[in-house]
DSSP file (Angstrom, degrees, kcal/mol; ACC not computed):
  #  RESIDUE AA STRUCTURE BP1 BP2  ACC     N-H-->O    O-->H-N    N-H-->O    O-->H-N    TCO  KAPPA ALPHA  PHI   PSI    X-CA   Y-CA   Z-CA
    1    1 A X              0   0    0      0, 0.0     5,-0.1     0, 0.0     0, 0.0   0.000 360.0 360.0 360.0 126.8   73.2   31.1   24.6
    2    2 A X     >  -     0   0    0      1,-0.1     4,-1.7     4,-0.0     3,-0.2  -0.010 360.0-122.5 -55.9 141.7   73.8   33.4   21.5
    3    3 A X  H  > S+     0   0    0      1,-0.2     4,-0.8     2,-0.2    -1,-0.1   0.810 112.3  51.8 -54.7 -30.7   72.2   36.4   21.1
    4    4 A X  H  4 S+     0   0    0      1,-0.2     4,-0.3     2,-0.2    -1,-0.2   0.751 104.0  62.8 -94.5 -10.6   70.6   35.3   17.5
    5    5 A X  H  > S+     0   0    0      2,-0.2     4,-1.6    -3,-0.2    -1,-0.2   0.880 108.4  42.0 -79.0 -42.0   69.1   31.9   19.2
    6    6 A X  H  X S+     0   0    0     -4,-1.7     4,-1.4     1,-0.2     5,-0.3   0.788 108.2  53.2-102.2  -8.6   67.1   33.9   21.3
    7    7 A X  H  X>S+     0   0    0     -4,-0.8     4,-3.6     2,-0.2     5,-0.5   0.902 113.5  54.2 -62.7 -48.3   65.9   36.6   18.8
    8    8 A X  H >>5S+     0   0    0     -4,-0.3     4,-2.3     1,-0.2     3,-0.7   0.869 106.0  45.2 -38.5 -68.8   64.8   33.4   16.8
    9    9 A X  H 3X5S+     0   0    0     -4,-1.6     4,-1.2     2,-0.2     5,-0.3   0.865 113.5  54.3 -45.0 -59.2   62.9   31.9   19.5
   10   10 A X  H 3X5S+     0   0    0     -4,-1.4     4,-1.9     2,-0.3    -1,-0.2   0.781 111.5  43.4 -20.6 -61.1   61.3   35.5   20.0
   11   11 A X  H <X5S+     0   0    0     -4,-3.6     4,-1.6    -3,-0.7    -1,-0.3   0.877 113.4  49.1 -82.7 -23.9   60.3   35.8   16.6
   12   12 A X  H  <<S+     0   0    0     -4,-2.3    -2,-0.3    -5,-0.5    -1,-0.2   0.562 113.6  48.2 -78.4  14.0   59.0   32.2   16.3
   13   13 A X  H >X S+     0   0    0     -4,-1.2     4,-3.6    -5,-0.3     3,-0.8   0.867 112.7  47.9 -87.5 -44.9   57.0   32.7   19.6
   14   14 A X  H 3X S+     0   0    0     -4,-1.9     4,-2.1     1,-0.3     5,-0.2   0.904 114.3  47.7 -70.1 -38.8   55.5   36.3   18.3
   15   15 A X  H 3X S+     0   0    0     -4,-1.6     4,-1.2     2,-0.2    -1,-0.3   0.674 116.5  42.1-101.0 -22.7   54.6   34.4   14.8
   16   16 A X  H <> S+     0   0    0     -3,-0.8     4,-4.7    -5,-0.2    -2,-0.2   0.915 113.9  52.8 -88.7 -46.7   52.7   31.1   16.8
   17   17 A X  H  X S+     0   0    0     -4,-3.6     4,-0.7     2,-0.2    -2,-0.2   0.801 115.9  44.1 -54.4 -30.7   51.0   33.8   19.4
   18   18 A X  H  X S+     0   0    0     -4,-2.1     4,-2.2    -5,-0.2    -2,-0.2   0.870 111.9  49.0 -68.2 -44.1   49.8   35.5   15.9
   19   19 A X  H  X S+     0   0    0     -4,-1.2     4,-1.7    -5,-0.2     5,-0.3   0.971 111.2  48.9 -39.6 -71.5   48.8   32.5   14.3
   20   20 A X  H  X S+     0   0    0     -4,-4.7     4,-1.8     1,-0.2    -1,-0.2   0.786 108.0  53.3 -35.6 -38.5   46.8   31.4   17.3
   21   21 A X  H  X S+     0   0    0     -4,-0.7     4,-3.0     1,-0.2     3,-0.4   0.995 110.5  52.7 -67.4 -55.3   45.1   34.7   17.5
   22   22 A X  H  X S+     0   0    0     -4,-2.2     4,-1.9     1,-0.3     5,-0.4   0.809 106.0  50.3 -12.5 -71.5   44.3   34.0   13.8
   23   23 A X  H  X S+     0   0    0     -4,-1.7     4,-1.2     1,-0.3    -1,-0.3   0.757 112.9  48.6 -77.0 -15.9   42.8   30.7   14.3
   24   24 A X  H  < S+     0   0    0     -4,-1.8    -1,-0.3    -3,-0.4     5,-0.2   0.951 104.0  50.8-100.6 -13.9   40.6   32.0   16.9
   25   25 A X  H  X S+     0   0    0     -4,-3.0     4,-1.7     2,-0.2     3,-0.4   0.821 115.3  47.3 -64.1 -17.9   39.2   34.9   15.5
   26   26 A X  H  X S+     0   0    0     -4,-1.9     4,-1.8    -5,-0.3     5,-0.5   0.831 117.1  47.1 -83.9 -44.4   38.2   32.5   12.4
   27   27 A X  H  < S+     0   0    0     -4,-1.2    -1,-0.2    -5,-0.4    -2,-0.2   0.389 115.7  43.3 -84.8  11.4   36.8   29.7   15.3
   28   28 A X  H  > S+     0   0    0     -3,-0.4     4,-1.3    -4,-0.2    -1,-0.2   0.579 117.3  46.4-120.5 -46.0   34.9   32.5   17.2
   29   29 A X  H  X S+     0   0    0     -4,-1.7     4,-1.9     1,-0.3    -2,-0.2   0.803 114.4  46.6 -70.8 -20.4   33.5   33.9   13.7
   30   30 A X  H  X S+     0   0    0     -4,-1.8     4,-1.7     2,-0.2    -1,-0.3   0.745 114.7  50.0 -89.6 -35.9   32.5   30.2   12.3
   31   31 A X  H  > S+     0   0    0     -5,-0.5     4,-1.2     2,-0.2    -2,-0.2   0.912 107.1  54.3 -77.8 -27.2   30.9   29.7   15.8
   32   32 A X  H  X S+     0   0    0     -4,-1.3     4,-2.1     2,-0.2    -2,-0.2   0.914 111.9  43.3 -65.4 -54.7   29.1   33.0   15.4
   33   33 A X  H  X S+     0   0    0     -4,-1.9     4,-2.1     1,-0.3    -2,-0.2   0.678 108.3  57.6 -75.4 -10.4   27.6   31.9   12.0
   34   34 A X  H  < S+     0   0    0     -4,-1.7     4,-0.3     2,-0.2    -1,-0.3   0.509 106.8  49.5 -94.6 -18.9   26.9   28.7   13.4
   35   35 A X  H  X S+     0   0    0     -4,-1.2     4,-2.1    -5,-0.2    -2,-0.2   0.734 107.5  52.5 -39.4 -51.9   24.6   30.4   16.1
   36   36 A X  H  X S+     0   0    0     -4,-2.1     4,-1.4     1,-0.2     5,-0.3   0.971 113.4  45.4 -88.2 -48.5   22.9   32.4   13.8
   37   37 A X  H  X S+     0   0    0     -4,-2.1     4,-0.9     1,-0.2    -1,-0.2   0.850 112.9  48.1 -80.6   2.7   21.9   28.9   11.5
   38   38 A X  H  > S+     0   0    0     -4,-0.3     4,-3.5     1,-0.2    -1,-0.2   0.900 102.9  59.1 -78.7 -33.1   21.0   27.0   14.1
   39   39 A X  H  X S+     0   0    0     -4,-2.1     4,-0.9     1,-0.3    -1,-0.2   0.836 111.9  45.7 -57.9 -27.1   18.8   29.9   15.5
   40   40 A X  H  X S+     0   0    0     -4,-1.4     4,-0.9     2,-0.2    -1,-0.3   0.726 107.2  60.3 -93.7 -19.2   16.9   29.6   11.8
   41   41 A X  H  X S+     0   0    0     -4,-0.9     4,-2.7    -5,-0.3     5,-0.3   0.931 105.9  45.1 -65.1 -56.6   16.9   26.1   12.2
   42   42 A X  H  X S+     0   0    0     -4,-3.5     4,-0.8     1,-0.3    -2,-0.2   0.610 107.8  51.8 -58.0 -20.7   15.0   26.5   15.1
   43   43 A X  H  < S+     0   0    0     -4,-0.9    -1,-0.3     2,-0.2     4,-0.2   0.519 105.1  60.0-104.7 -23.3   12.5   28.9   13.9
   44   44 A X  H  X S+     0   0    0     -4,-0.9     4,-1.5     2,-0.1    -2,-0.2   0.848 109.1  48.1 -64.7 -39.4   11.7   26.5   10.8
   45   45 A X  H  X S+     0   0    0     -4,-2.7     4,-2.3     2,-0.2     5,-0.3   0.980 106.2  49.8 -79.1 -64.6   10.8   24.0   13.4
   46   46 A X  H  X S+     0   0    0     -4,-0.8     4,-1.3    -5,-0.3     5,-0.3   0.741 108.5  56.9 -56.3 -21.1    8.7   26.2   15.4
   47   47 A X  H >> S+     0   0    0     -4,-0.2     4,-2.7     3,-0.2     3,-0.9   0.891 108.5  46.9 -76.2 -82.0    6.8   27.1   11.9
   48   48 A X  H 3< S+     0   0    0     -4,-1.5    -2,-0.2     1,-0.3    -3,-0.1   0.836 120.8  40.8 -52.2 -28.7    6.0   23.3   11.2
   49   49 A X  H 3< S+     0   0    0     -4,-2.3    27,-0.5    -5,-0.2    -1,-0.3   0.975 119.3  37.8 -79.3 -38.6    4.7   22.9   14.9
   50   50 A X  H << S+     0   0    0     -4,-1.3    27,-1.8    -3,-0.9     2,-0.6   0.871 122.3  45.8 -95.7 -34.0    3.0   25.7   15.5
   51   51 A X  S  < S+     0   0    0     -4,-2.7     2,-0.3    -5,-0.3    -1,-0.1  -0.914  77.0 127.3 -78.6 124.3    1.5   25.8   12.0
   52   52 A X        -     0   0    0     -2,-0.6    22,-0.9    25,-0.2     2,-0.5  -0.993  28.2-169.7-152.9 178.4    0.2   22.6   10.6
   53   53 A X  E     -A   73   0A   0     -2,-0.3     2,-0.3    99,-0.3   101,-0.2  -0.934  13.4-140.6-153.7 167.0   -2.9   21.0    9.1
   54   54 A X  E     -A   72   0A   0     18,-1.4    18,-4.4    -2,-0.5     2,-0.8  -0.956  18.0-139.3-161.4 125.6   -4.8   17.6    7.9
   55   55 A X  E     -A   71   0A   0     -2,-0.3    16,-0.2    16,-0.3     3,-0.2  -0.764  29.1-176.9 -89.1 105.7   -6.8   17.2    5.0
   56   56 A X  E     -     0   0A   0     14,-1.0     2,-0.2    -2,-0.8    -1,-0.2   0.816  60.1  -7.1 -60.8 -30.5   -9.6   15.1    6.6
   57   57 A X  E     -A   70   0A   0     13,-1.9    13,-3.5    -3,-0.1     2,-0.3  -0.937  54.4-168.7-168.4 109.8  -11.8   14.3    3.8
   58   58 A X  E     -A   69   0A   0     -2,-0.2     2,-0.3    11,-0.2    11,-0.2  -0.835  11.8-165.4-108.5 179.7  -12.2   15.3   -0.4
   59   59 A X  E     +A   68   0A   0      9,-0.5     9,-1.3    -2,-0.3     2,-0.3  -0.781  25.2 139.3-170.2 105.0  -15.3   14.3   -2.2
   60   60 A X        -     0   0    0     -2,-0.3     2,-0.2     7,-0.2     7,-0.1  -0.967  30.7-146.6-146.4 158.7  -15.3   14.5   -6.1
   61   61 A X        -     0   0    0     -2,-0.3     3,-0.4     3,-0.2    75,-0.4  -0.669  35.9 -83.9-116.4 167.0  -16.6   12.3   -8.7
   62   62 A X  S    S+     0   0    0     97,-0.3    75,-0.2    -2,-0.2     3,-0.1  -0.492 108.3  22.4 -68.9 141.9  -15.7   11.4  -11.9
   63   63 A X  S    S+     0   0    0     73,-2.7     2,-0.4    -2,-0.2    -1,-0.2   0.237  93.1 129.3  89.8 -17.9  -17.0   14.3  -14.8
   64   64 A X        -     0   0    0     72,-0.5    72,-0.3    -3,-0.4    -3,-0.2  -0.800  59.6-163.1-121.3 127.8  -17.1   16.3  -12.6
   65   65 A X  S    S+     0   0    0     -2,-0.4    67,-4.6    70,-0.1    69,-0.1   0.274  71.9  78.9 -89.7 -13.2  -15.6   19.8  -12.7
   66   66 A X  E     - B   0 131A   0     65,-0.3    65,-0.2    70,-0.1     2,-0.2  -0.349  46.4-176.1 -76.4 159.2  -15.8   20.3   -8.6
   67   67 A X  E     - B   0 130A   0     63,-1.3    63,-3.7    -7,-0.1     2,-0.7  -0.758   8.6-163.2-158.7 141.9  -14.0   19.3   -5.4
   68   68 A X  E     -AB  59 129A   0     -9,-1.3     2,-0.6    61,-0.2    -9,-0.5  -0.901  20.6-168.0-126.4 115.8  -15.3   20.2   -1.7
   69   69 A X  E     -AB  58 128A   0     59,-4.6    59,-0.7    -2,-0.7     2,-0.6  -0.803  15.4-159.5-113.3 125.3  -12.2   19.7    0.8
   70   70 A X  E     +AB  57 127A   0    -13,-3.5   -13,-1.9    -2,-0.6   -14,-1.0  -0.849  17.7 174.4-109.6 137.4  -12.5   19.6    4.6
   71   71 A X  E     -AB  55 126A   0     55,-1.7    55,-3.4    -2,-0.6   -16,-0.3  -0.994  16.7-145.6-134.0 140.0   -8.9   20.3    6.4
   72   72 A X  E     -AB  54 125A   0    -18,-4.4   -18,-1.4    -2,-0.3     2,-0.4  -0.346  18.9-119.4 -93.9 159.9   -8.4   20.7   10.2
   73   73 A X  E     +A   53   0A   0     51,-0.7   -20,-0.2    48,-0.3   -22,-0.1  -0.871  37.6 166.3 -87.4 140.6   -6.1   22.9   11.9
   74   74 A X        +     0   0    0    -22,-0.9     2,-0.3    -2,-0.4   -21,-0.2  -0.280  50.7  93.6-154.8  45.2   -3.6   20.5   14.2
   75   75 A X  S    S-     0   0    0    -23,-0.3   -25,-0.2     2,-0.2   -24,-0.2  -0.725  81.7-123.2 -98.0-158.9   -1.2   23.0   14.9
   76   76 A X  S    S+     0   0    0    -27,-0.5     2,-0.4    -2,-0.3    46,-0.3   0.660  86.2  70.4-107.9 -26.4   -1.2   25.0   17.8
   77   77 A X  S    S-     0   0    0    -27,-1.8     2,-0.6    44,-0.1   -25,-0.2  -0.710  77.4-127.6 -92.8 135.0   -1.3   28.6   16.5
   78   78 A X        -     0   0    0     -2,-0.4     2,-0.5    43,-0.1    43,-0.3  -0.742  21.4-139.5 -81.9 140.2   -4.6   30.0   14.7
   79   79 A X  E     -D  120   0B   0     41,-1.0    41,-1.4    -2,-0.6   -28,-0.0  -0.884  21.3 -99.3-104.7 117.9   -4.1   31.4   11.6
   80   80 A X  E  >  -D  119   0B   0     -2,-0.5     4,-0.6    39,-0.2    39,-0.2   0.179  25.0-128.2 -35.4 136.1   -5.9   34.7   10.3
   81   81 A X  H  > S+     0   0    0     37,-1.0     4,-1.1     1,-0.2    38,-0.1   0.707 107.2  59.5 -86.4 -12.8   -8.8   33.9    8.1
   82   82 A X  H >4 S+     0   0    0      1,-0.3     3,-0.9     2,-0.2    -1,-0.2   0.976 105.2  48.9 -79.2 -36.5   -6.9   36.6    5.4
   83   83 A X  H >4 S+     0   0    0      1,-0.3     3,-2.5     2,-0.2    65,-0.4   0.779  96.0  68.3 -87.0  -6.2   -4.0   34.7    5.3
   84   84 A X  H >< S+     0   0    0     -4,-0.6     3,-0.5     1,-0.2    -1,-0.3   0.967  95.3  64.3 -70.0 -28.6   -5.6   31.4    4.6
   85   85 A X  T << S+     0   0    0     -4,-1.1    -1,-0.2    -3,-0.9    -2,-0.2   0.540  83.9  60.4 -85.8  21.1   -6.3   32.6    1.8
   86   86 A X  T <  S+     0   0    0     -3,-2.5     2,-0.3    -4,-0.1    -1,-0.2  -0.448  85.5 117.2-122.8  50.3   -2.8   33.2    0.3
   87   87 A X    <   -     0   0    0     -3,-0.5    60,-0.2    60,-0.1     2,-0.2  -0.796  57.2-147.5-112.0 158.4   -2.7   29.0    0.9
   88   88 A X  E     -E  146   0C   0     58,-1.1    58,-6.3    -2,-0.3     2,-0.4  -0.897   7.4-156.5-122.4 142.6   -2.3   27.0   -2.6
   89   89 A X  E     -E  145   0C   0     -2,-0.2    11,-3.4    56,-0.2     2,-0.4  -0.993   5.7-164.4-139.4 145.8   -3.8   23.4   -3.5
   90   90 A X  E     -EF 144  99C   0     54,-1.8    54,-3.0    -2,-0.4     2,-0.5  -0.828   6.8-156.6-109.8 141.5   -2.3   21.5   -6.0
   91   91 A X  E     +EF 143  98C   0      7,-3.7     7,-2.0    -2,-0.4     2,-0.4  -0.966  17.9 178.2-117.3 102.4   -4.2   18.5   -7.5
   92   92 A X  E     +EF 142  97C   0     50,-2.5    50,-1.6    -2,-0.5     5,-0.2  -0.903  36.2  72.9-106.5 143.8   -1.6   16.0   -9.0
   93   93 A X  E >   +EF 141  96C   0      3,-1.9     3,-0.9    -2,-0.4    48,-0.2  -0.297  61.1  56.5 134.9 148.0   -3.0   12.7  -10.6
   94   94 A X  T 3  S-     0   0    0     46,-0.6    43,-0.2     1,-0.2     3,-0.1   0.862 124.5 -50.0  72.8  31.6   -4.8   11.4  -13.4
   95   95 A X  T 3  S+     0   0    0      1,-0.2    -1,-0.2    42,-0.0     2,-0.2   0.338 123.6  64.0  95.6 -22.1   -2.5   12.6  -16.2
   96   96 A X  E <   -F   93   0C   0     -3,-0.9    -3,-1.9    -5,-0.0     2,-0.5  -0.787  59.3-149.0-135.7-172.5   -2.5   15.8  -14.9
   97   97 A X  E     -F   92   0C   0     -5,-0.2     2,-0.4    -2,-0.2    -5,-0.2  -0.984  11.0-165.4-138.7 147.4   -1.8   18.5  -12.3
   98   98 A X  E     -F   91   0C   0     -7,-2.0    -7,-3.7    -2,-0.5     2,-0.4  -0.997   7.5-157.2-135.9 153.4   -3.7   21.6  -11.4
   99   99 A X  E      F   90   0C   0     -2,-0.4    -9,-0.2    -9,-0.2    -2,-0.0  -0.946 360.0 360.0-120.3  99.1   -2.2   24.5   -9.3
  100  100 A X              0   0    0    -11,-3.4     5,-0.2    -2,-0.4   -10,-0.2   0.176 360.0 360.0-147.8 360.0   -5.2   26.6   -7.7
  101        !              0   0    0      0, 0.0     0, 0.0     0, 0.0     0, 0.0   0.000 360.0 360.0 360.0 360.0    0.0    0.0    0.0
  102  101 A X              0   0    0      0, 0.0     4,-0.3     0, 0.0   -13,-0.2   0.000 360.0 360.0 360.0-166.7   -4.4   29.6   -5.9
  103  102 A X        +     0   0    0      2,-0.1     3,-0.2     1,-0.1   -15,-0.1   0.571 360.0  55.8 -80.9  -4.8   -6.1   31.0   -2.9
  104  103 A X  S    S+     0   0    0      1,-0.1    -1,-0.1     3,-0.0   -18,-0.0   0.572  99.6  63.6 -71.5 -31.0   -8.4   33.2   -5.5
  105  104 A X  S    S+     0   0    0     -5,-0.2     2,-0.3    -3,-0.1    26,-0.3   0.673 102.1  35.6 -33.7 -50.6   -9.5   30.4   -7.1
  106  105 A X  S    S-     0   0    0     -4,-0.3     2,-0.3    -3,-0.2    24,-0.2  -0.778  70.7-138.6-148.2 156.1  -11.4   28.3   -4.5
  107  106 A X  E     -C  129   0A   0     22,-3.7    22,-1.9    -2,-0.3     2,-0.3  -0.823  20.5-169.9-109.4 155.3  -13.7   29.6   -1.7
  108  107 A X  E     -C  128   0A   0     -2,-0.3     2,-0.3    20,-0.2    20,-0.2  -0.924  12.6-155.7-130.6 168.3  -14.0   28.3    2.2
  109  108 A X  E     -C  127   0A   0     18,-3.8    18,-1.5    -2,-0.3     2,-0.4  -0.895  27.6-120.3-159.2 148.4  -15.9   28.6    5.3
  110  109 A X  E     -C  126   0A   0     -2,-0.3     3,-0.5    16,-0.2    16,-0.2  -0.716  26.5-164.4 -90.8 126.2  -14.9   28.0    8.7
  111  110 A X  S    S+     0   0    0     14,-2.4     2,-0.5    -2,-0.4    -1,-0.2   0.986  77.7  26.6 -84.4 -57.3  -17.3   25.3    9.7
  112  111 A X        +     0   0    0     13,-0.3     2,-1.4    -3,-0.1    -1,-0.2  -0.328  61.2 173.3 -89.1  50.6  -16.8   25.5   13.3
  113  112 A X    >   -     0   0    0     -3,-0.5     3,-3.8    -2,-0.5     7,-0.1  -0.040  16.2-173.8 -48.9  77.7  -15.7   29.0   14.9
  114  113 A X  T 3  S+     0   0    0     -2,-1.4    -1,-0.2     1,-0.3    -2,-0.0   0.905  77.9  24.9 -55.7 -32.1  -16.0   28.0   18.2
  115  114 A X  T 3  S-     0   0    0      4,-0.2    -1,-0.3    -3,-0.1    -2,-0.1   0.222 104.4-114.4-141.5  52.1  -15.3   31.1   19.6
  116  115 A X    <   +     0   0    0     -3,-3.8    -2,-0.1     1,-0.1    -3,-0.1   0.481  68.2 135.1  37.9  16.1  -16.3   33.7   16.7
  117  116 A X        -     0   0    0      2,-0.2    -1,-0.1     1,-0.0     3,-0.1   0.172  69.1-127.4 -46.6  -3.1  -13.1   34.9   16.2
  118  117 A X  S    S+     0   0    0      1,-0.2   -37,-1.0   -38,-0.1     2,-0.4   0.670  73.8 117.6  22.1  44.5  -12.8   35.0   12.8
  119  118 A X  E    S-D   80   0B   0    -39,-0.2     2,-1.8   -38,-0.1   -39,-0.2  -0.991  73.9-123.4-129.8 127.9   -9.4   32.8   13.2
  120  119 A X  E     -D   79   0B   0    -41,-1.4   -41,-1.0    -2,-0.4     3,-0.1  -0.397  49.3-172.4 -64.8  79.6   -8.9   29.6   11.9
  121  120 A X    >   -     0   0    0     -2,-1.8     3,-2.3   -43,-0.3     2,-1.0  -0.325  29.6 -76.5 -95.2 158.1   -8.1   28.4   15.4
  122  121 A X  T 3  S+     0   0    0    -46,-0.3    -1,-0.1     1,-0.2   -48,-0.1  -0.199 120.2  24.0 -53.0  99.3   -6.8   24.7   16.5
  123  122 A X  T 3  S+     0   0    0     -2,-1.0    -1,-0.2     1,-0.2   -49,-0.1   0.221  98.3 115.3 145.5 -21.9   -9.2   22.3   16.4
  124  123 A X    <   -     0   0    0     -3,-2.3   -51,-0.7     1,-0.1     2,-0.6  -0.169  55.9-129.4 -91.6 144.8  -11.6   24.1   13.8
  125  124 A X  E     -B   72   0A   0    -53,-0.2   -14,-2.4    -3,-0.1     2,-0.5  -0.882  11.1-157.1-134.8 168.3  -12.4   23.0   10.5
  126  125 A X  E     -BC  71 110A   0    -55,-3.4   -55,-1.7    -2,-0.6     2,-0.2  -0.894   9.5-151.7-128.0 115.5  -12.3   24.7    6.9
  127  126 A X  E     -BC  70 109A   0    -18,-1.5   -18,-3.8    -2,-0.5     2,-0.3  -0.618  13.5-159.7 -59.4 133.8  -14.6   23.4    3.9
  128  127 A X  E     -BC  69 108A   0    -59,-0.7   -59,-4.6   -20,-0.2     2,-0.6  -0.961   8.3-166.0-120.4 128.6  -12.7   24.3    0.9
  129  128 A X  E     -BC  68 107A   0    -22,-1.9   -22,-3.7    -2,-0.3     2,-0.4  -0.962  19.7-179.9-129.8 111.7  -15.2   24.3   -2.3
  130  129 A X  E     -B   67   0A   0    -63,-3.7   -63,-1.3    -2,-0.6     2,-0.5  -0.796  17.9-145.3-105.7 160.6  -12.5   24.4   -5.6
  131  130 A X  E     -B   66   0A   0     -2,-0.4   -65,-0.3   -26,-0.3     2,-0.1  -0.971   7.4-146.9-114.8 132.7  -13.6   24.5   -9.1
  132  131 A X        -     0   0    0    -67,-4.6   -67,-0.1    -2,-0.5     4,-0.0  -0.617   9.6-149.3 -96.9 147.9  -11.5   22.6  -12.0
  133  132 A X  S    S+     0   0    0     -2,-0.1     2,-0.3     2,-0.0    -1,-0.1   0.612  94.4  53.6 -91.6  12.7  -11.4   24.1  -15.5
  134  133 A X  S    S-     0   0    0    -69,-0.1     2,-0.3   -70,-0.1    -2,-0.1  -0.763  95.6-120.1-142.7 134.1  -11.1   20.5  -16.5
  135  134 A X        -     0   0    0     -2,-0.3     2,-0.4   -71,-0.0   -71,-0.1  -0.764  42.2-104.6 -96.7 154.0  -13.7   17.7  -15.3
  136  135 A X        -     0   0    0    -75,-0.4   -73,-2.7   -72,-0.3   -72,-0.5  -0.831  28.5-146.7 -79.4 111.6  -11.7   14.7  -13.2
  137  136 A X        -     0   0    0     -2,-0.4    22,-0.2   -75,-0.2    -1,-0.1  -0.027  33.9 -79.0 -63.4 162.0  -11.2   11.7  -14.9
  138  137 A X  S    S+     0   0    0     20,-0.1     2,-0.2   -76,-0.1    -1,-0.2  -0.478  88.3  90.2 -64.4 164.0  -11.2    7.8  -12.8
  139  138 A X  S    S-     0   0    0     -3,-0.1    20,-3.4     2,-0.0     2,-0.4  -0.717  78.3 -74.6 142.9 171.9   -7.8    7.6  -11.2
  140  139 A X  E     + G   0 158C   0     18,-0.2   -46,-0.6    -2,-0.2     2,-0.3  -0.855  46.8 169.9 -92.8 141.7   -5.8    8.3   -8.1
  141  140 A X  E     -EG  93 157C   0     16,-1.4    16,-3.4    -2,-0.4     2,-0.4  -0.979  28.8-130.8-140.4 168.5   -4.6   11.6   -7.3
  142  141 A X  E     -EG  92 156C   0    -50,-1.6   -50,-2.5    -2,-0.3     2,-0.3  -0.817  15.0-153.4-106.3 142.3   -3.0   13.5   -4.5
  143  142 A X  E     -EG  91 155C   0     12,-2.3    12,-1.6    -2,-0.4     2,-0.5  -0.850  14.0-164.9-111.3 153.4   -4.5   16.9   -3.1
  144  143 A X  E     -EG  90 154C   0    -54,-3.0   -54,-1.8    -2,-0.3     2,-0.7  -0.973  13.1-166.3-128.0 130.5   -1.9   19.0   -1.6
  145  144 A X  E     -EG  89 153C   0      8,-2.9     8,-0.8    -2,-0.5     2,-0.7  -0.832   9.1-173.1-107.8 104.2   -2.7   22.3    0.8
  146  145 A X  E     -EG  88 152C   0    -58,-6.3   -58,-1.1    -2,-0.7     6,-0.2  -0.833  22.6-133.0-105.3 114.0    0.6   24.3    1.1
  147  146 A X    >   -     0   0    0      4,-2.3     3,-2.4    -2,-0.7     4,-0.1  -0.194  34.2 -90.4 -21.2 126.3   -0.1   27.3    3.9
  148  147 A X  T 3  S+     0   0    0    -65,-0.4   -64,-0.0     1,-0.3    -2,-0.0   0.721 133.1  44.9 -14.2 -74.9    0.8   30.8    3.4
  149  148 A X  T 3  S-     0   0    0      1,-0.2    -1,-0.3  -102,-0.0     3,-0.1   0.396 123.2-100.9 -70.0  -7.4    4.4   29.8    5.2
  150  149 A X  S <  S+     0   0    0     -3,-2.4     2,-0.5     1,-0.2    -1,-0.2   0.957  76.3 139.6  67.0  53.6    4.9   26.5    3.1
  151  150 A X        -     0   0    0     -4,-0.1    -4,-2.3  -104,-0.1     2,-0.2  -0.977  37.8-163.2-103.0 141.6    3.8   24.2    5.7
  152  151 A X  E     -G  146   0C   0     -2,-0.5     2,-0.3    -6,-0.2   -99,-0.3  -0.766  28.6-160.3-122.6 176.2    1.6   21.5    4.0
  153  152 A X  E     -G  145   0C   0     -8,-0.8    -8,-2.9    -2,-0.2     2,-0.4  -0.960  14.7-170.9-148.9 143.5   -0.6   19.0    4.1
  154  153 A X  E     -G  144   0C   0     -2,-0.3     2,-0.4   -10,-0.2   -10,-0.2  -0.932   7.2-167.9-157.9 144.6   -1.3   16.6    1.9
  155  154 A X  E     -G  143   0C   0    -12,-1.6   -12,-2.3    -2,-0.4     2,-0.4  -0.917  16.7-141.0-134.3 165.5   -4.1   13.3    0.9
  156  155 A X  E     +G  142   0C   0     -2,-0.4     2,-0.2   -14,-0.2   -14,-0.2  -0.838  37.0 151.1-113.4 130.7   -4.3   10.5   -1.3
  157  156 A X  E     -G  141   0C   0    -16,-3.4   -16,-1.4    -2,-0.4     2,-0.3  -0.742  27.3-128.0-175.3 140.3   -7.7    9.7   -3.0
  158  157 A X  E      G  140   0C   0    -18,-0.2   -18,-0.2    -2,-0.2   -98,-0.1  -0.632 360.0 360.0 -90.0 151.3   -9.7    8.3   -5.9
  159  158 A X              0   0    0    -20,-3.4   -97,-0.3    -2,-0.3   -19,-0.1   0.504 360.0 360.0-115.1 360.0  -12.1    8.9   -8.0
């Protein structure tokens, strides 16, 4: 066997052993980043579980410039009575929409069961908003989005 046959072989072995290396530092780095979104995946989930809510019950009339909302906690973590108030509810329906922040609309936690001043699981919070606009007949949807952006959301007519 010729001297220049095996130099060949030599250099295509050294150039396939580089290659490989290649394709696995790129498959170890891709696996790395694929760790890291699954880990966010997972912590988005754990937001929606451990935070969540249900708007039980509104009660508004037509003409009228009020709406008094009761919403439950059903997730599993209690939420800080400050931060409930950096929640938004949106009113879509009837021709229109209104967006009314947490400064807007007032609550009270009807049942602190165990005087915590935490909106704890189970618990519920009357929400009393004011419209600058009176509510016409129609259907609309209330929406409650949470500090985090988990939301909740009800269908009702007036």
């Amino acid at each position: 066997m010729p001297i220049s046959s095996i130099l060949s072989e030599a250099i295509i072995g050294m150039a396939a052993i580089i290659v490989a290396a290649a394709l696995a530092g790129a498959y170890v780095s891709n696996m790395d980043q694929m760790i890291n979104l699954q880990k966010l995946q997972v912590k988005s989930l754990e937001g929606e579980a451990y935070y969540r809510c249900k708007i039980i019950h509104v009660a508004a009339e037509a003409g009228s410039n009020s709406l008094r909302i009761w919403v439950k906690n059903v997730g599993y973590s209690p939420i800080p009575l400050n931060l409930l108030e950096k929640s938004d509810l949106i009113l879509v329906g009837g021709g229109t929409h209104y967006l009314l922040p947490g400064s807007s609309w007032t609550y009270a936690l009807l049942n602190d069961v165990d005087s915590d001043d935490r909106w704890d699981s189970g618990e519920t919070v009357r929400i009393d908003a004011e419209l600058s606009e009176p509510l016409s007949r129609g259907d609309y949807e209330l929406i409650f989005t949470l500090y985090n952006g988990v939301e909740c959301r009800f269908q009702f007519s007036v």
